[in-house]
PDB file with SEQRES, HELIX, SHEET and CRYST1 records, atoms N, CA, C and O in Angstrom:
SEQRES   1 A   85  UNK UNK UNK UNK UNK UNK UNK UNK UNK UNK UNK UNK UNK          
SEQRES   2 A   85  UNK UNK UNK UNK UNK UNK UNK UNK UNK UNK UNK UNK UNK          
SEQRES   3 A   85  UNK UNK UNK UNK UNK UNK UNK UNK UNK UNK UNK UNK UNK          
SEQRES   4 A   85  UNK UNK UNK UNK UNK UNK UNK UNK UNK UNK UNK UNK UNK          
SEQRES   5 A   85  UNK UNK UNK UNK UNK UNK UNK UNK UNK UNK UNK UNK UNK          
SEQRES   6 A   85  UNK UNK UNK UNK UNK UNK UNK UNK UNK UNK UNK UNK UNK          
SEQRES   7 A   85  UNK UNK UNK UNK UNK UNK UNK                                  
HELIX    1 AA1 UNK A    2  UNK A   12  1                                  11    
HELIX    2 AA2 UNK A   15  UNK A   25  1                                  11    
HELIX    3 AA3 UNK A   29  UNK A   33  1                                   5    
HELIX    4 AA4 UNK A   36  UNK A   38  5                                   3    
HELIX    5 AA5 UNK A   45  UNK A   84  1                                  40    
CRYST1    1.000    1.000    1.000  90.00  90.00  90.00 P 1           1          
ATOM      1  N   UNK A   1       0.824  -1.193   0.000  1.00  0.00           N  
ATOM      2  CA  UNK A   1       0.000   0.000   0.000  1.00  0.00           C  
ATOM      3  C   UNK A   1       0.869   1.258   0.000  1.00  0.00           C  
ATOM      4  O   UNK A   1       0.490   2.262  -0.603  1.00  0.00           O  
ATOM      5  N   UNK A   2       2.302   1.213   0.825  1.00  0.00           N  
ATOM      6  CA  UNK A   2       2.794   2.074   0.812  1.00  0.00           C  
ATOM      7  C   UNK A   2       3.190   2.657  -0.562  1.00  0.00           C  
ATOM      8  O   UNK A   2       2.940   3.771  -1.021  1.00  0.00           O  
ATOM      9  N   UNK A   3       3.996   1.435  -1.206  1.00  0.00           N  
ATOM     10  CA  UNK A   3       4.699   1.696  -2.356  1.00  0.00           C  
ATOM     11  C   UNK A   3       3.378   2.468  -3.519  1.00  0.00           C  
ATOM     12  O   UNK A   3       3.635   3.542  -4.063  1.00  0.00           O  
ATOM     13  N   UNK A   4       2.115   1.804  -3.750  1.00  0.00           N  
ATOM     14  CA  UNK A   4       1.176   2.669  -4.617  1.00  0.00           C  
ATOM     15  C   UNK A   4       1.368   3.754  -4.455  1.00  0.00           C  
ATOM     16  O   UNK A   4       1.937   4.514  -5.239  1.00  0.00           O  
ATOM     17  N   UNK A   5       0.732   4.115  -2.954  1.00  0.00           N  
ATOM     18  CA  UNK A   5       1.155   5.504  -2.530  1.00  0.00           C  
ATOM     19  C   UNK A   5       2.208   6.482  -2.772  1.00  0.00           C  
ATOM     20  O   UNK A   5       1.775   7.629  -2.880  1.00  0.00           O  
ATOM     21  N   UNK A   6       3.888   6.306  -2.927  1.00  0.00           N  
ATOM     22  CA  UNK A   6       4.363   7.022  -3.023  1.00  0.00           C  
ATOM     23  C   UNK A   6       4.462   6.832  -5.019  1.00  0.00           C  
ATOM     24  O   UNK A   6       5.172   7.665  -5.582  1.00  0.00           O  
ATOM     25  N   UNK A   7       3.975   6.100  -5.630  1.00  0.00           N  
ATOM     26  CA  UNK A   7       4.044   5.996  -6.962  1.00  0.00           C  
ATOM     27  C   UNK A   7       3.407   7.116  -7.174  1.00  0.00           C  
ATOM     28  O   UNK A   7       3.959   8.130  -7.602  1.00  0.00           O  
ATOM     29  N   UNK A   8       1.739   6.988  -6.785  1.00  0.00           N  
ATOM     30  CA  UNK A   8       0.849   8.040  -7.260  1.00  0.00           C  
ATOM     31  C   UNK A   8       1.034   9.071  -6.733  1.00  0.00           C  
ATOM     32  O   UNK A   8       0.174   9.942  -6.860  1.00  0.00           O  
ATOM     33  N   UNK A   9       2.805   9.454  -5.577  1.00  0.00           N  
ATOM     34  CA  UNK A   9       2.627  10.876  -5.397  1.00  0.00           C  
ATOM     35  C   UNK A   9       3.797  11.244  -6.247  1.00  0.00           C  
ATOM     36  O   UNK A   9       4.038  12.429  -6.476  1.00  0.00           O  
ATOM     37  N   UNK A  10       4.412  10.436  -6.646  1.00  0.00           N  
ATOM     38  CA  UNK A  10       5.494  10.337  -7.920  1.00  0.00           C  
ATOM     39  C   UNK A  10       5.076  10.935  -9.398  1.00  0.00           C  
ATOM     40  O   UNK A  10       5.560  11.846 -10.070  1.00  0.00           O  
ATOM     41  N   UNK A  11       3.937  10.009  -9.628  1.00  0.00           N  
ATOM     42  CA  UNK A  11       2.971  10.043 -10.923  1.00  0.00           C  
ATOM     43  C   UNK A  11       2.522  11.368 -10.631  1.00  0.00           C  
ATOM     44  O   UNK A  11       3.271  12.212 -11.123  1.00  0.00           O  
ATOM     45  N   UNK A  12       1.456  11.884  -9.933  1.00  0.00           N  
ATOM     46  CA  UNK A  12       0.956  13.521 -10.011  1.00  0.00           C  
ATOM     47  C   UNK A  12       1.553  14.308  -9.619  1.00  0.00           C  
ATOM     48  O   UNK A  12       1.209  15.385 -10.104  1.00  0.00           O  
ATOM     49  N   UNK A  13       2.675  14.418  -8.648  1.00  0.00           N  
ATOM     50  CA  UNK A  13       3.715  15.289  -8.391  1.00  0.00           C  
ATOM     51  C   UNK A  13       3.071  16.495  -7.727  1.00  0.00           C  
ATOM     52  O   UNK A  13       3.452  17.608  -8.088  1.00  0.00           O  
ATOM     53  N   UNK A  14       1.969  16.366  -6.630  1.00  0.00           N  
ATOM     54  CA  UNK A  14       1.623  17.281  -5.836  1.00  0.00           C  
ATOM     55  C   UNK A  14       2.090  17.268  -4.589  1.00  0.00           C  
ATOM     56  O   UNK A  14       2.503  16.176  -4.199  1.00  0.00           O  
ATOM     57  N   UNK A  15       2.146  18.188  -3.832  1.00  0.00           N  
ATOM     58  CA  UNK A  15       2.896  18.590  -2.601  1.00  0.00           C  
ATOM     59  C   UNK A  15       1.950  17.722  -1.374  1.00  0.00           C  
ATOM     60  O   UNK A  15       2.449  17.153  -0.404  1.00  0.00           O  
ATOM     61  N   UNK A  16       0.805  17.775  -1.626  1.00  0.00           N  
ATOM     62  CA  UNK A  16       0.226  17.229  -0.469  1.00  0.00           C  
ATOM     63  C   UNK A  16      -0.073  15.713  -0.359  1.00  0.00           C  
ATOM     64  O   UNK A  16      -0.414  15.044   0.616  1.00  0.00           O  
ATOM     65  N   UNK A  17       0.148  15.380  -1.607  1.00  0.00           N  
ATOM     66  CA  UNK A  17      -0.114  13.938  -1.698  1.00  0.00           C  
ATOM     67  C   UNK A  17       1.892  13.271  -1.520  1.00  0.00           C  
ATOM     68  O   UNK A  17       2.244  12.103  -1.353  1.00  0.00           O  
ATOM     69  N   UNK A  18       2.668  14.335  -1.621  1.00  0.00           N  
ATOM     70  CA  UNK A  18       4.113  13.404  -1.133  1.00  0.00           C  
ATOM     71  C   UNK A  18       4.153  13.596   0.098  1.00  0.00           C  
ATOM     72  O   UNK A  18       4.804  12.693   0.623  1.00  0.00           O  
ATOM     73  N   UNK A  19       3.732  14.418   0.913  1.00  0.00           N  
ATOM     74  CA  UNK A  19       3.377  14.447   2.363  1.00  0.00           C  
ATOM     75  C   UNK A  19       2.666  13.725   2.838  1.00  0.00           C  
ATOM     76  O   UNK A  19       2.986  13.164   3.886  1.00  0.00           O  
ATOM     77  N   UNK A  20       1.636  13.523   2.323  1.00  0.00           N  
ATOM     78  CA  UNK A  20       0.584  11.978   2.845  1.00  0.00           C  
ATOM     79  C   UNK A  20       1.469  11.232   2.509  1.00  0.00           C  
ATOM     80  O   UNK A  20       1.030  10.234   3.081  1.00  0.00           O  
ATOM     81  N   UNK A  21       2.330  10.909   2.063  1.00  0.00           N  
ATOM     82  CA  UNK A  21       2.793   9.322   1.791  1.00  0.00           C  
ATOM     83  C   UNK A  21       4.575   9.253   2.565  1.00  0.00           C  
ATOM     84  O   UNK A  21       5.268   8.249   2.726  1.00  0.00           O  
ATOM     85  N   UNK A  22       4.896  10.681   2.911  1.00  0.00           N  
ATOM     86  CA  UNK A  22       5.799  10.446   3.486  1.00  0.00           C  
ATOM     87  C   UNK A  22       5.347  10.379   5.152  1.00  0.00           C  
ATOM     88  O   UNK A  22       6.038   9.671   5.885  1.00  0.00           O  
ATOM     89  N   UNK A  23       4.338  11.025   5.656  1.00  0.00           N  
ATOM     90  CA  UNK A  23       3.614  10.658   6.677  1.00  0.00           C  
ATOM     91  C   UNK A  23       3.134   9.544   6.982  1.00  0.00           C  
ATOM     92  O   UNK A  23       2.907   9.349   8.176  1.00  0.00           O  
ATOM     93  N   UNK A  24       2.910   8.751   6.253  1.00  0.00           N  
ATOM     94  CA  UNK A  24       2.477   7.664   5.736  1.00  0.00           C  
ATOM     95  C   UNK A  24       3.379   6.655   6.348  1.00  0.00           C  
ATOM     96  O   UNK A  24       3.098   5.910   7.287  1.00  0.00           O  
ATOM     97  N   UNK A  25       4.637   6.734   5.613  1.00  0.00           N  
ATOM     98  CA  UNK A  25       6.261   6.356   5.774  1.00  0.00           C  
ATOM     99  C   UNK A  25       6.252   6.369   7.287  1.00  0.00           C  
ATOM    100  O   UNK A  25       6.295   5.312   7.917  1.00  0.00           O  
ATOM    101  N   UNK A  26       6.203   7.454   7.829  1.00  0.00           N  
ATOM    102  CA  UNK A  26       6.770   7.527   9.253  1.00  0.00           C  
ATOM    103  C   UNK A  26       5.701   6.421  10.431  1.00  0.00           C  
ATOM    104  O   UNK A  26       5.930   5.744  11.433  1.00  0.00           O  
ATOM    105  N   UNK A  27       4.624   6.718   9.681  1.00  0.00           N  
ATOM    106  CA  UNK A  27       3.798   6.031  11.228  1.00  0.00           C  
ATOM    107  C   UNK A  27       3.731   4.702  10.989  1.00  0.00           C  
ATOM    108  O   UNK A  27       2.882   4.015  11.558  1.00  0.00           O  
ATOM    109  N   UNK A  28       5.041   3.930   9.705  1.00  0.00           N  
ATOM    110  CA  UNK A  28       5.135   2.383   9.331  1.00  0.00           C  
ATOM    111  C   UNK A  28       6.351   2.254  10.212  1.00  0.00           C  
ATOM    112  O   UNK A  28       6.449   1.460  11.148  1.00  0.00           O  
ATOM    113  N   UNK A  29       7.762   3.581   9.604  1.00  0.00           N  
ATOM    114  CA  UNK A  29       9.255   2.887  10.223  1.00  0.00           C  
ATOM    115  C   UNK A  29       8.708   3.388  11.900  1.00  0.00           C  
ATOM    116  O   UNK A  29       8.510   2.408  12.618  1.00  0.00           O  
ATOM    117  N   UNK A  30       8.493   4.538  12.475  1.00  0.00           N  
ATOM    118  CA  UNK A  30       8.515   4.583  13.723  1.00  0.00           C  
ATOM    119  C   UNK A  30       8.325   3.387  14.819  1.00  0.00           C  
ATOM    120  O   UNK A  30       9.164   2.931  15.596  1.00  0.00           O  
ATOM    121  N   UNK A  31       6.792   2.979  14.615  1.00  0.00           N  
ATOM    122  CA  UNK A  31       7.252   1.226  15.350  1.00  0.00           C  
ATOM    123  C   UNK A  31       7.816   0.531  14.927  1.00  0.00           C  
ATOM    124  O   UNK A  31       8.014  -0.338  15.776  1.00  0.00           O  
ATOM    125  N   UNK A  32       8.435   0.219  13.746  1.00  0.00           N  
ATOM    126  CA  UNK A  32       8.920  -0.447  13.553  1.00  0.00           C  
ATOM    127  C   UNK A  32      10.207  -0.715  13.940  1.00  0.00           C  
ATOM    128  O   UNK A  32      10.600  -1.820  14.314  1.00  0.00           O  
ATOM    129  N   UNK A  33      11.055   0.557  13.832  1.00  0.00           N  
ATOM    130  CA  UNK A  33      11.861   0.918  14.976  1.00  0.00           C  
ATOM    131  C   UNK A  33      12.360   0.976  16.043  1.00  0.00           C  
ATOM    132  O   UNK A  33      13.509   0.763  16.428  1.00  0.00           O  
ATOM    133  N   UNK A  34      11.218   1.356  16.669  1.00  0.00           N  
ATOM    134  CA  UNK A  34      11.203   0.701  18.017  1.00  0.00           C  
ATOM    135  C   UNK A  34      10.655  -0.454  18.453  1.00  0.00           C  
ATOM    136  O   UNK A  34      10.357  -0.369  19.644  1.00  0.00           O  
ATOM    137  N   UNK A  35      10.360  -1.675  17.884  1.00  0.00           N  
ATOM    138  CA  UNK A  35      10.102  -2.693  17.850  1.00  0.00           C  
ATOM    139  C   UNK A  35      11.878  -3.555  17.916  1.00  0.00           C  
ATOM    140  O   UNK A  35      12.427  -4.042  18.905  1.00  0.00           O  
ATOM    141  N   UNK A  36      12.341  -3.479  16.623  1.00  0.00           N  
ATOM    142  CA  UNK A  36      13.990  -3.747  16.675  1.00  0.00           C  
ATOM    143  C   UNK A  36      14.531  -3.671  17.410  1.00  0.00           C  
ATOM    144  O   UNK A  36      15.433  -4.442  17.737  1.00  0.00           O  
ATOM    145  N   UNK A  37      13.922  -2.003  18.339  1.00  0.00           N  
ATOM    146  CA  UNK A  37      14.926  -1.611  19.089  1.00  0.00           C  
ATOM    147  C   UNK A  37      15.065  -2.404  20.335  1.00  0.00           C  
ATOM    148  O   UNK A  37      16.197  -2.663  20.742  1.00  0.00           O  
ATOM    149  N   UNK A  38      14.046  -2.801  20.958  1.00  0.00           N  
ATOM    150  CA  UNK A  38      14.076  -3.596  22.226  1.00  0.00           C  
ATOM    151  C   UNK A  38      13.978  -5.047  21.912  1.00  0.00           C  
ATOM    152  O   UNK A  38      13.523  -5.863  22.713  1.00  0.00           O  
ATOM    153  N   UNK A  39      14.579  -5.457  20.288  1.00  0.00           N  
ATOM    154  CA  UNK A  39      14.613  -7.064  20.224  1.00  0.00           C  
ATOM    155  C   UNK A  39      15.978  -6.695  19.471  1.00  0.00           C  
ATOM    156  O   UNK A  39      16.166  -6.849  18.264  1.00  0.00           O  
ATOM    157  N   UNK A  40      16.809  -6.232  20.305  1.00  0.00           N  
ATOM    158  CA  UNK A  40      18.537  -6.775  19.599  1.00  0.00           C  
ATOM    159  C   UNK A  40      19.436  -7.737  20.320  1.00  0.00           C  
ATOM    160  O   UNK A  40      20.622  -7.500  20.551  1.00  0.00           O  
ATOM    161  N   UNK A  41      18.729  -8.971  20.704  1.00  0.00           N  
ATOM    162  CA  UNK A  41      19.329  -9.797  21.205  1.00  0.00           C  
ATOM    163  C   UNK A  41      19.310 -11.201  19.981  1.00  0.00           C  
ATOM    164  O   UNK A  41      20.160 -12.090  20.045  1.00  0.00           O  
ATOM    165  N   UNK A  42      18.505 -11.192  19.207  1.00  0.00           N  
ATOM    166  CA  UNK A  42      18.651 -11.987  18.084  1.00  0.00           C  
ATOM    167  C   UNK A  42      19.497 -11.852  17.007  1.00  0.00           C  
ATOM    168  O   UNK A  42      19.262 -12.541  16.013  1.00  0.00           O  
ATOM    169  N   UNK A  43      20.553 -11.006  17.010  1.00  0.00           N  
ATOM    170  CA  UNK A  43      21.374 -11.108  15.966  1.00  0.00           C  
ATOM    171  C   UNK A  43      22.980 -10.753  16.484  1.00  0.00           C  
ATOM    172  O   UNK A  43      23.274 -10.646  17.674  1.00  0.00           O  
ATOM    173  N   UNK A  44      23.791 -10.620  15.545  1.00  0.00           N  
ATOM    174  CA  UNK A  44      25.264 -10.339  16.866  1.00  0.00           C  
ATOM    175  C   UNK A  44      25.223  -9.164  16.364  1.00  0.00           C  
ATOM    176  O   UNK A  44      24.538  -8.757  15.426  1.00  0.00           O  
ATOM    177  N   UNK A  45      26.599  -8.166  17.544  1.00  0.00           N  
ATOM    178  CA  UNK A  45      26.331  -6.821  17.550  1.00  0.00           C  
ATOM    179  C   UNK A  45      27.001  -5.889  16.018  1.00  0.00           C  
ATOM    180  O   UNK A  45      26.964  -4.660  15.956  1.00  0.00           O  
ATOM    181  N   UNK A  46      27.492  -6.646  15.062  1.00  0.00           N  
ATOM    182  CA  UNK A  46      27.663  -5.713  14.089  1.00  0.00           C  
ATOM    183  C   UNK A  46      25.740  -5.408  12.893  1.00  0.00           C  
ATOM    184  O   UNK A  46      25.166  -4.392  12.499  1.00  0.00           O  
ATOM    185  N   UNK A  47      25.376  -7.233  12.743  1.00  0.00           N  
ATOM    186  CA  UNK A  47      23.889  -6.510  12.218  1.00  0.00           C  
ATOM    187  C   UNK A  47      23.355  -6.058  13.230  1.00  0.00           C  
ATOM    188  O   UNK A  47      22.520  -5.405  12.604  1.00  0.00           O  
ATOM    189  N   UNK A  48      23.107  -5.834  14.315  1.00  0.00           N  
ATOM    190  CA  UNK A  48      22.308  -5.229  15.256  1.00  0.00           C  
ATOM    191  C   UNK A  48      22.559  -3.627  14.631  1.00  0.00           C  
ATOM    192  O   UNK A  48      21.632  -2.989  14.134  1.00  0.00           O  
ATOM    193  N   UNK A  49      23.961  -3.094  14.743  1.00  0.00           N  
ATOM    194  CA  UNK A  49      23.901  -1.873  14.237  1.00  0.00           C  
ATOM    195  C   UNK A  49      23.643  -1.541  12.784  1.00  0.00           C  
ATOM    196  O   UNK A  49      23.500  -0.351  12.502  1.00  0.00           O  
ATOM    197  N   UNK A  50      23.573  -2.382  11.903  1.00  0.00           N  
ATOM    198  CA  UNK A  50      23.652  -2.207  10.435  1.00  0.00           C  
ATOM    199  C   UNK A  50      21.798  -2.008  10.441  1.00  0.00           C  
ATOM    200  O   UNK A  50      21.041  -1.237   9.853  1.00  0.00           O  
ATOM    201  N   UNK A  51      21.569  -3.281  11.551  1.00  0.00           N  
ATOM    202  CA  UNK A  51      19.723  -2.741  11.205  1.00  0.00           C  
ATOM    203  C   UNK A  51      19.154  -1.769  11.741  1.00  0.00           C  
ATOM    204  O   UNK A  51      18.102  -1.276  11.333  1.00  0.00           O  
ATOM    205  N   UNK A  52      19.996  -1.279  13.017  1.00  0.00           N  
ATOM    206  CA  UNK A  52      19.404  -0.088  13.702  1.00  0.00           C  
ATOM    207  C   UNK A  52      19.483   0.919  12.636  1.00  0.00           C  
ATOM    208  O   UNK A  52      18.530   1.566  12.202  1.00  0.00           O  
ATOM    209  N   UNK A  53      20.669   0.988  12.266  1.00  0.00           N  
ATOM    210  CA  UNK A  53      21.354   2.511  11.412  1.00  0.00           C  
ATOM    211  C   UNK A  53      20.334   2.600  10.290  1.00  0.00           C  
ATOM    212  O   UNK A  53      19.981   3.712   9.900  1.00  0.00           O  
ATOM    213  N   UNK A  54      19.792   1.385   9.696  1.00  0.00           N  
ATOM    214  CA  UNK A  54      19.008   1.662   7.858  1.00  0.00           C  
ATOM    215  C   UNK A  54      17.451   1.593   8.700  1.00  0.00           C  
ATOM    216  O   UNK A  54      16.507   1.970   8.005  1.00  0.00           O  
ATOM    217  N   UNK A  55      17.053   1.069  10.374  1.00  0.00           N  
ATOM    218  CA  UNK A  55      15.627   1.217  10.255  1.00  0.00           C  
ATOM    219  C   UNK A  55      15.681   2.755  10.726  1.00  0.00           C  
ATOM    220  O   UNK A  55      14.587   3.274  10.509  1.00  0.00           O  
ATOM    221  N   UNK A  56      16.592   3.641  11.295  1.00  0.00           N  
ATOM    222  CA  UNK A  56      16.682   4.703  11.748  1.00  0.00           C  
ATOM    223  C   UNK A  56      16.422   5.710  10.369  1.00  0.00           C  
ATOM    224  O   UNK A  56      15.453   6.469  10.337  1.00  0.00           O  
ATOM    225  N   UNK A  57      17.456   5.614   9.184  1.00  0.00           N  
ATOM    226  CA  UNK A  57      17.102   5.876   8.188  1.00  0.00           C  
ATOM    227  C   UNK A  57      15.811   6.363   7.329  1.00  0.00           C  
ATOM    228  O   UNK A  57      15.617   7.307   6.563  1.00  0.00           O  
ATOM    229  N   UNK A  58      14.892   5.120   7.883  1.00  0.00           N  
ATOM    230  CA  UNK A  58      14.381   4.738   7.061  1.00  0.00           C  
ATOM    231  C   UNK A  58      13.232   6.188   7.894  1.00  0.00           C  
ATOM    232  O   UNK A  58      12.529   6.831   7.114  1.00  0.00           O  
ATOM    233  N   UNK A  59      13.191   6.451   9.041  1.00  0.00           N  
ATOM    234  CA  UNK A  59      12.215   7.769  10.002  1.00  0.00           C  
ATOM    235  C   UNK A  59      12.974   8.640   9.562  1.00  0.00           C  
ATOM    236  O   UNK A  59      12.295   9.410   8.883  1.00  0.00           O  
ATOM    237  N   UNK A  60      14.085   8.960   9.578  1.00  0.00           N  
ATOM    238  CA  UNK A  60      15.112  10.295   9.478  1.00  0.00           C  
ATOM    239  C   UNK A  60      15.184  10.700   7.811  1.00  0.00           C  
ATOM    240  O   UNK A  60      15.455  11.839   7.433  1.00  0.00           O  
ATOM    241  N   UNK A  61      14.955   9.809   7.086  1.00  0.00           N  
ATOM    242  CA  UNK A  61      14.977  10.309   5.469  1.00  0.00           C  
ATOM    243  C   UNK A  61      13.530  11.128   5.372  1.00  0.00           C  
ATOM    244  O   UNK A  61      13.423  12.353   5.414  1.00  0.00           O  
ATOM    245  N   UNK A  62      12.274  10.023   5.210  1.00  0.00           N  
ATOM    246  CA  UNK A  62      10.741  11.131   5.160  1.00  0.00           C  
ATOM    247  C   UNK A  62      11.280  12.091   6.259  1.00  0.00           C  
ATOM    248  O   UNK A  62      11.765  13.099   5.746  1.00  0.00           O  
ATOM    249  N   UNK A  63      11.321  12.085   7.179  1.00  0.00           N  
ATOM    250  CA  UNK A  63      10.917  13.523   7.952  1.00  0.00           C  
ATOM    251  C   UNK A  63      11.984  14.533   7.198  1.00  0.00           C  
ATOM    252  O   UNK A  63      11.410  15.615   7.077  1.00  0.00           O  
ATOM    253  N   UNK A  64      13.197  14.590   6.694  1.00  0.00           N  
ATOM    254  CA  UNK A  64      13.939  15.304   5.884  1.00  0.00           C  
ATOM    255  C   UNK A  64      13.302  15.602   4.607  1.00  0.00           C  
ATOM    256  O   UNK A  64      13.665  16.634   4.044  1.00  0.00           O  
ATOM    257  N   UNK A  65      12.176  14.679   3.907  1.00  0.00           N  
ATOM    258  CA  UNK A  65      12.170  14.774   3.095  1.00  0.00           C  
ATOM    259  C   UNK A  65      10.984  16.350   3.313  1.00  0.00           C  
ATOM    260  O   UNK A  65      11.030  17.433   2.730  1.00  0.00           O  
ATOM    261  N   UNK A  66       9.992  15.829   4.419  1.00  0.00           N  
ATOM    262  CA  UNK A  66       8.917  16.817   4.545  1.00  0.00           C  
ATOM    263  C   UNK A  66       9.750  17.990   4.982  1.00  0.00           C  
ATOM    264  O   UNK A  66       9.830  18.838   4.093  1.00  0.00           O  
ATOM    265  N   UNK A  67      10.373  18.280   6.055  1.00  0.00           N  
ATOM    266  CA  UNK A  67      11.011  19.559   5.583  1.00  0.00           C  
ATOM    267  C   UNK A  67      11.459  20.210   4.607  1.00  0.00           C  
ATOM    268  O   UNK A  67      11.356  21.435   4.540  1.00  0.00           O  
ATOM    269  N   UNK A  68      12.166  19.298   3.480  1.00  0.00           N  
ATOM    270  CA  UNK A  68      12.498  20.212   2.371  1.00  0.00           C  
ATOM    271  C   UNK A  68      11.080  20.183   1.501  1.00  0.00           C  
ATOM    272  O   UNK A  68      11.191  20.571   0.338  1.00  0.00           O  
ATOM    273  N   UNK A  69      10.176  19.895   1.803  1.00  0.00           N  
ATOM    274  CA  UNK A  69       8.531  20.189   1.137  1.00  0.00           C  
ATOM    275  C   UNK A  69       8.144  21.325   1.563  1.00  0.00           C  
ATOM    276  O   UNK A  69       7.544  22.261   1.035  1.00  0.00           O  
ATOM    277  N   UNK A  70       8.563  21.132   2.599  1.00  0.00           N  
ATOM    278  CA  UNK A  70       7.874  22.875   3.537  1.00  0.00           C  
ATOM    279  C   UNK A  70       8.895  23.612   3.210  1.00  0.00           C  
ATOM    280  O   UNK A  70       8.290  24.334   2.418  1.00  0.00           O  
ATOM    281  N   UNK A  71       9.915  23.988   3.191  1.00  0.00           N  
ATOM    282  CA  UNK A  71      10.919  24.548   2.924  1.00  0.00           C  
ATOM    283  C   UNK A  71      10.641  25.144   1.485  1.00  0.00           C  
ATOM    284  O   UNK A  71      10.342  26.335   1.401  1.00  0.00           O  
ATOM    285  N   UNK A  72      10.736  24.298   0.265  1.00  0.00           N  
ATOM    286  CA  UNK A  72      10.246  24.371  -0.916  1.00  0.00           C  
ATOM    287  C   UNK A  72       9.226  25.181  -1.522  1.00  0.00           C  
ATOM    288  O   UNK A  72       9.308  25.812  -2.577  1.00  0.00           O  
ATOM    289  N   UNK A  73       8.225  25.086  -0.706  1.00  0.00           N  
ATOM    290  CA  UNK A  73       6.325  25.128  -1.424  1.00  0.00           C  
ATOM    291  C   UNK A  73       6.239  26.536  -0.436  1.00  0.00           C  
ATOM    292  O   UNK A  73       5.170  27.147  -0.437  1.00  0.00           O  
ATOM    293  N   UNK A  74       7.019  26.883   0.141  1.00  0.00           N  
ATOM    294  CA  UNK A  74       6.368  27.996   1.417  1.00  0.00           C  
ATOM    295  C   UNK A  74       6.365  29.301   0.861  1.00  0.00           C  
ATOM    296  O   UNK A  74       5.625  30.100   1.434  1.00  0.00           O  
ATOM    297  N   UNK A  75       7.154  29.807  -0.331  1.00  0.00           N  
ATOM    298  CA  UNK A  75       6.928  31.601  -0.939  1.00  0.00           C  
ATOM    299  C   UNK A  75       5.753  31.203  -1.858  1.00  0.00           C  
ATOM    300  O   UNK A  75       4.853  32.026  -2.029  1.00  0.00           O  
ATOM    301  N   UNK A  76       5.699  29.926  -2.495  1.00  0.00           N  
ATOM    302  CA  UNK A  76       4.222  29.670  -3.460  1.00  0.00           C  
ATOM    303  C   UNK A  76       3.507  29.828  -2.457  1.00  0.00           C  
ATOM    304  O   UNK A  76       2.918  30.905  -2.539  1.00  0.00           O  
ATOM    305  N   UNK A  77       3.294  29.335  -1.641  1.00  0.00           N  
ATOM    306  CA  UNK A  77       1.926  28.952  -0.497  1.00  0.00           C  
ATOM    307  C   UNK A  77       1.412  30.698  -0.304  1.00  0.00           C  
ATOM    308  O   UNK A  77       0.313  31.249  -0.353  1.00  0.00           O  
ATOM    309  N   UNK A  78       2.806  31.184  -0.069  1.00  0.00           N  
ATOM    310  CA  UNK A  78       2.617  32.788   0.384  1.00  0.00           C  
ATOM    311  C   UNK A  78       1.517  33.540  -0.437  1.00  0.00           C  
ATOM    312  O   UNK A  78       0.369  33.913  -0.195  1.00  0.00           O  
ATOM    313  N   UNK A  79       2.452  33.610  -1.629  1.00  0.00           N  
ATOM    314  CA  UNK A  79       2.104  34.292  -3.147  1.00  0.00           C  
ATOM    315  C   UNK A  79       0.618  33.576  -3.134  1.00  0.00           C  
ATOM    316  O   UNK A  79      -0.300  34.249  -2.663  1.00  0.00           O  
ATOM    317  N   UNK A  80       0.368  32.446  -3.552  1.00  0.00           N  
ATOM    318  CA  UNK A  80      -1.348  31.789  -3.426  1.00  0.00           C  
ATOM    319  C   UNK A  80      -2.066  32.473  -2.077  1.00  0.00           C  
ATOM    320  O   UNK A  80      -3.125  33.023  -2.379  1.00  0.00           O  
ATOM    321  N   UNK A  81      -1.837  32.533  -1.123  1.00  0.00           N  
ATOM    322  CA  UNK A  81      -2.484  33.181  -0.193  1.00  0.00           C  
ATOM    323  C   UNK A  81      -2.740  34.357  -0.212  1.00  0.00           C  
ATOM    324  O   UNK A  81      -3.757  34.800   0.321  1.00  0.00           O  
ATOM    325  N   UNK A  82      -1.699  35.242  -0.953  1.00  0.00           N  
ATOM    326  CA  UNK A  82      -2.103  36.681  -1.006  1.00  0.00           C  
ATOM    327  C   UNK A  82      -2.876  36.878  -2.444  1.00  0.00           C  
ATOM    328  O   UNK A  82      -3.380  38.001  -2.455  1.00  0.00           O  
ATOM    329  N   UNK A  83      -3.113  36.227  -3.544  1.00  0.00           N  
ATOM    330  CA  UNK A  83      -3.404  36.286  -4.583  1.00  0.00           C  
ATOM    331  C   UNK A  83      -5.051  35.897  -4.051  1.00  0.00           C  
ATOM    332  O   UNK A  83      -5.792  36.874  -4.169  1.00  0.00           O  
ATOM    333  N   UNK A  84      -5.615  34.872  -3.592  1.00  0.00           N  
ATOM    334  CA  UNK A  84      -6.587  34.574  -2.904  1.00  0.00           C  
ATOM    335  C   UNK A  84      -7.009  35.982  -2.460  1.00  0.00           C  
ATOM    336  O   UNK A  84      -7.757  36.559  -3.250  1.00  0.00           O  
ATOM    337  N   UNK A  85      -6.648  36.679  -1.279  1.00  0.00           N  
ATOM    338  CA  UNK A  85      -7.396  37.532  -0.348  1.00  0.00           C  
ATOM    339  C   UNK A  85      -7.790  38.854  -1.047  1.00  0.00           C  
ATOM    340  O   UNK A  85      -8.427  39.711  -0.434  1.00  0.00           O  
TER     341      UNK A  85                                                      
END                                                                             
């Protein structure tokens, strides 16, 4: 479901639909994350860090990504808001 999702925010290339899907993203890796995190006794300690580091990744990339969305879209958002009033 995820992957459709970020296709069709790929495919239409709107701001609010790559935010739904990078939001999307986060509320999958966040437990998931911390799920790993309190089961690192099943593997030895070099994958323990190789999986921490790419599931950490995997929260720390979307939320980078939505900042540079907001970052990006924010003098349009402006300009549309004052063009509106």
């Amino acid at each position: 479901a995820l992957m459709v999702l970020f296709l069709l925010a790929a495919a239409w290339m709107t701001r609010r639909l790559a935010q739904a899907a990078l939001i999307a993203q986060l509320f999958w890796a966040l437990p998931h994350l911390v799920f790993h995190l309190t089961d690192l006794d099943a593997m030895g300690t070099g994958d323990d860090i190789a999986s921490s580091t790419s599931l950490a990744l995997e929260l720390l990339i979307p939320l980078g990504l939505l900042w540079v969305l907001r970052r990006a879209y924010a003098p349009a958002d402006d300009v549309a808001r004052a063009r509106r009033r």
